[in-house]
Backbone bond lengths (Angstrom), bond angles and torsions (degrees), N, CA, C in turn:
res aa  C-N    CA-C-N  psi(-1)  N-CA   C-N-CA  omega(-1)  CA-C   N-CA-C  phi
1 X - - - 1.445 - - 1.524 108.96 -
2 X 1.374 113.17 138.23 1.555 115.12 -170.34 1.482 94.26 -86.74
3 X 1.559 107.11 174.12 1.678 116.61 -140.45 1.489 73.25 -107.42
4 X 1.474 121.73 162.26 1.686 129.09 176.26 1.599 109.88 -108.45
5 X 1.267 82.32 143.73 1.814 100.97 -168.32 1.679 90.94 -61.30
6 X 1.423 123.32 160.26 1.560 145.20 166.11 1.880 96.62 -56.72
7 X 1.201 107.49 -42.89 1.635 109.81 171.18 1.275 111.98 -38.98
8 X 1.519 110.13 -78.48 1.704 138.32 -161.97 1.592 88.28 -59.67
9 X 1.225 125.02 -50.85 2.023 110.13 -168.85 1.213 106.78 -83.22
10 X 1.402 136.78 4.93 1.129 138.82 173.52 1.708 116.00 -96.78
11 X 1.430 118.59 -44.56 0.729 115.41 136.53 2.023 157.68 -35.71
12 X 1.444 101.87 -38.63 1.585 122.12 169.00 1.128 84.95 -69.80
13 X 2.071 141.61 -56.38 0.810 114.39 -172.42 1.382 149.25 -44.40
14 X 1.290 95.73 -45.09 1.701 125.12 -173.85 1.568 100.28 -63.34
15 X 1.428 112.70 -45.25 1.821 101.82 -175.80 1.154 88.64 -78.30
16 X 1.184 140.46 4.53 1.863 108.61 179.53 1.680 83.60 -110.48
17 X 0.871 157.79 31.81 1.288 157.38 108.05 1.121 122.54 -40.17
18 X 1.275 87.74 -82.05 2.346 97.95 171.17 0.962 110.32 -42.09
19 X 1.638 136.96 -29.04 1.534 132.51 -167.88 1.218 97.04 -64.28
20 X 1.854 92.85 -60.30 1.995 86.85 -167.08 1.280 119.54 -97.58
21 X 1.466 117.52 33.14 1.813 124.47 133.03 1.367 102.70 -101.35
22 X 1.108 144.70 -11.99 1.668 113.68 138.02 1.487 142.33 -34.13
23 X 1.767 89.97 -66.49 1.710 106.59 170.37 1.732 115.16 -62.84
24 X 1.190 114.58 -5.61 1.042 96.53 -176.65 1.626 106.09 -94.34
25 X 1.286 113.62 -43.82 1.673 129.07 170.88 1.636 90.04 -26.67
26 X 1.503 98.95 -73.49 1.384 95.42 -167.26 1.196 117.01 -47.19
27 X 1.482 139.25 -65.67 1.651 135.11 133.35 1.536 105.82 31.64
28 X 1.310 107.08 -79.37 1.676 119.59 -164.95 1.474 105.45 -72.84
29 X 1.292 121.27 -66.50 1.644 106.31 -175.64 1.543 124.83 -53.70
30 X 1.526 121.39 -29.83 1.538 129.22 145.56 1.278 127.03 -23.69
31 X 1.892 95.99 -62.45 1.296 101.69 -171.26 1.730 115.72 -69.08
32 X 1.618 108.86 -27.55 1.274 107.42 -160.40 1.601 99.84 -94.99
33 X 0.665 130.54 19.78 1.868 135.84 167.79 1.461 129.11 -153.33
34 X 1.120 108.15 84.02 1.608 101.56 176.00 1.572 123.48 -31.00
35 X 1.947 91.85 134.98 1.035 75.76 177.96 1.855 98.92 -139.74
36 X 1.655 114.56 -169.63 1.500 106.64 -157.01 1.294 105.12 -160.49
37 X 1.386 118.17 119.34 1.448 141.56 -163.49 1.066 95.06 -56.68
38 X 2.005 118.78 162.60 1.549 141.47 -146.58 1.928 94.42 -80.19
39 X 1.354 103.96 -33.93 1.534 112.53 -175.40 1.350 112.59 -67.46
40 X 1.468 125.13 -43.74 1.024 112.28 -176.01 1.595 116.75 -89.21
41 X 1.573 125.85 -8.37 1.357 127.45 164.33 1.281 93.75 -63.39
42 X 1.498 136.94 -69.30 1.313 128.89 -145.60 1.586 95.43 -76.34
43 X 1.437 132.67 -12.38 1.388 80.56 151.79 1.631 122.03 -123.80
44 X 1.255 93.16 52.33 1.939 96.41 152.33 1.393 112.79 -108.31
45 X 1.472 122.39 9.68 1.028 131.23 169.57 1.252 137.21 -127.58
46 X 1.677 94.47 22.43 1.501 126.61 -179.99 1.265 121.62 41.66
47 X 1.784 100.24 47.77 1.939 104.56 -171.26 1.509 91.80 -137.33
48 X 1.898 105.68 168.43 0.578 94.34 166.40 2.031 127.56 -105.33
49 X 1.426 124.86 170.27 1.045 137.59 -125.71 2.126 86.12 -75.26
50 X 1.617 88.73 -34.36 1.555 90.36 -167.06 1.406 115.68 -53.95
51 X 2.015 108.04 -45.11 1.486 120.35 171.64 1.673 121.66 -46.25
52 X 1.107 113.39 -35.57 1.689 119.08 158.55 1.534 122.07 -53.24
53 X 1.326 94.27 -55.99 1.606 90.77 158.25 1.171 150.90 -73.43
54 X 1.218 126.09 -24.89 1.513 154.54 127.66 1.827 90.58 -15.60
55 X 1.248 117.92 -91.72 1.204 122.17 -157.04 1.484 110.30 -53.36
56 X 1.599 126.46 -31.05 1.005 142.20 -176.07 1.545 111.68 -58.07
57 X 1.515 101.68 -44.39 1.329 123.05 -155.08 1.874 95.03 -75.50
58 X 1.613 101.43 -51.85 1.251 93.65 -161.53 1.824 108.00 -103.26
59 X 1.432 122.71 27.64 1.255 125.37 177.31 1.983 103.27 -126.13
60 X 1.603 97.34 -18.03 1.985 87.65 -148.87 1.397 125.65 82.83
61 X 1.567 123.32 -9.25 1.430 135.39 -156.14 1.156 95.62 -155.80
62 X 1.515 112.11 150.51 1.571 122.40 143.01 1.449 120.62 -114.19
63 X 1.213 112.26 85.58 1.277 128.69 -171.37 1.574 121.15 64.04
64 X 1.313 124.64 54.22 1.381 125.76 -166.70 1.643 119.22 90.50
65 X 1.906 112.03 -2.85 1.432 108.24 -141.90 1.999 73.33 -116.11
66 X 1.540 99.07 141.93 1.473 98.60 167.35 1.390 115.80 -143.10
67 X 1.603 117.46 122.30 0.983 137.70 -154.54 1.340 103.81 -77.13
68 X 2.017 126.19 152.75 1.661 118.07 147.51 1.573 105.98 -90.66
69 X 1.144 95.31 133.37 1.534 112.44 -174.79 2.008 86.44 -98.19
70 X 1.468 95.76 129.21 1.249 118.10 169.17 1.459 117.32 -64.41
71 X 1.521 123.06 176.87 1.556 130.29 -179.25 1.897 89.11 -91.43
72 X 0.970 144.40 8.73 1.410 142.97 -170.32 1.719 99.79 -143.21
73 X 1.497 121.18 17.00 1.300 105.88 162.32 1.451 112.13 99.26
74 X 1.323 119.49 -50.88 1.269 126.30 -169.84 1.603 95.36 -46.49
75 X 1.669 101.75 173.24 1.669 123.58 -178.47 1.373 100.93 -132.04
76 X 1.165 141.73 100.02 1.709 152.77 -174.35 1.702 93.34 -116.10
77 X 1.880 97.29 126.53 1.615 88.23 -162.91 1.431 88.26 -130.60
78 X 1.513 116.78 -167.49 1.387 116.70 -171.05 1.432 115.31 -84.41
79 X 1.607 114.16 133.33 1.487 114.74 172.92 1.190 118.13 -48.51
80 X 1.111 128.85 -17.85 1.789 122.11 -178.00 1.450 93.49 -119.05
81 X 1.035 107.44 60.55 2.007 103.98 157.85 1.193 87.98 -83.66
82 X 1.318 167.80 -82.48 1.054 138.36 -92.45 1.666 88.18 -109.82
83 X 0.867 140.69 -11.64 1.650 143.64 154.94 1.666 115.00 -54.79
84 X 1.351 104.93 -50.47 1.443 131.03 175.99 1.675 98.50 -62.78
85 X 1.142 119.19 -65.74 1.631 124.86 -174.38 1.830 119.76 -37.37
86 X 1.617 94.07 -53.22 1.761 128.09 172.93 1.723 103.49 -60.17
87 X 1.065 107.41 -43.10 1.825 113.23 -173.70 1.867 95.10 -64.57
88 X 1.517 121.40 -57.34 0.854 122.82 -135.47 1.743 105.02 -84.69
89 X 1.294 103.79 -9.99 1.393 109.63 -147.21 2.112 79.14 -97.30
């Protein structure tokens, strides 16, 4: 394997920078708003968890409501959806 120019490792560097001022953004908007897994919305909204996803899946939204999707998939959404839901309707 040929040896890498001062360019090319300087570069790998820099995106592995941006990565982790990515993760960290994400970090901050987490931290600054609670938020609350698909199970426990669906049931303050007396549904079940799959129908959230369903809608998720095939809108991007659940009714105006937009989830952070985790590095493991999960959907953790805002503690006041159901404030958000009442506003919107």
């Amino acid at each position: 394997m040929a040896p890498r120019s001062e360019d090319a490792k300087s570069s790998i560097f820099d995106s592995g920078l941006s990565l982790m001022n990515c993760k960290n953004n994400i970090a901050t908007i987490t931290d600054n708003r609670r938020l609350i897994p698909t199970d426990q919305l669906a049931a303050q909204l007396a549904l079940r968890p799959q129908s959230i996803r369903k809608r998720y899946c095939q809108t991007g939204t659940y009714f105006s409501l937009r989830p952070v999707k985790l590095a493991n998939g999960r959907l953790m959404w805002p503690a006041d959806s159901i404030k958000q839901l009442a506003e919107a309707a």
